[in-house]
N, C-alpha and C positions, 0 to 999 in steps of 0.2 A: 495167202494167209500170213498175217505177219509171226514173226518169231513167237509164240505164245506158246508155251506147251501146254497150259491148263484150258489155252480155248481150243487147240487140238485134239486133246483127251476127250474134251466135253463134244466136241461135233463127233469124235469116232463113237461116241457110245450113242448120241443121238442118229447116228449115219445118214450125219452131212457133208457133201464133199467140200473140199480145202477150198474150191472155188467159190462156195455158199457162205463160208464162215463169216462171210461180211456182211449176211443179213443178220447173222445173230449179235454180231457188234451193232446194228444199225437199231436193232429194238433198243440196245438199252442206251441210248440217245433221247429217247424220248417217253414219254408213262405209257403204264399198261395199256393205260385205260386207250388210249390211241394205236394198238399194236393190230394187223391187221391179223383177221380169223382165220381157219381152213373154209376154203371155198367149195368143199365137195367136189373136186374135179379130178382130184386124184394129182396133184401137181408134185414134181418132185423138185425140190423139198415141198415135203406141205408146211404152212405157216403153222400148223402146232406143234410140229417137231420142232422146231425152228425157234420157237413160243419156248418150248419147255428145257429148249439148251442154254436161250438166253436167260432166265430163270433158275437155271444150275450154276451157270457162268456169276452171277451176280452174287449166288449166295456163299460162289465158291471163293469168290472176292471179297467180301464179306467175313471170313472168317479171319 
């Protein structure tokens, strides 16, 4: 994970690990509207965790 403490903050409360963080840099690369869903498989990380950190990261960027 690169030196970020605010996308560490945001994956510890999502509990994503430091090795995941780079899907939640990787959605906001590209729109929503193209962000992949939870598959029902039970994956860890699930994509809406993942969905709803890069979605805190943005707004948290944003301020």
């Amino acid at each position: 994970m690169p030196d970020d403490p605010e996308l560490a903050a945001i994956c510890a409360r999502f509990r994503i690990r430091r090795d995941d963080a780079f899907l939640v840099l990787a959605l906001l690369e590209r729109p929503e509207s193209r962000w992949p869903a939870c598959c029902g498989t039970g994956c860890d990380p699930c994509m809406e965790d993942v969905a709803e950190a890069a979605r805190a990261l943005r707004a948290a960027r944003r301020r």
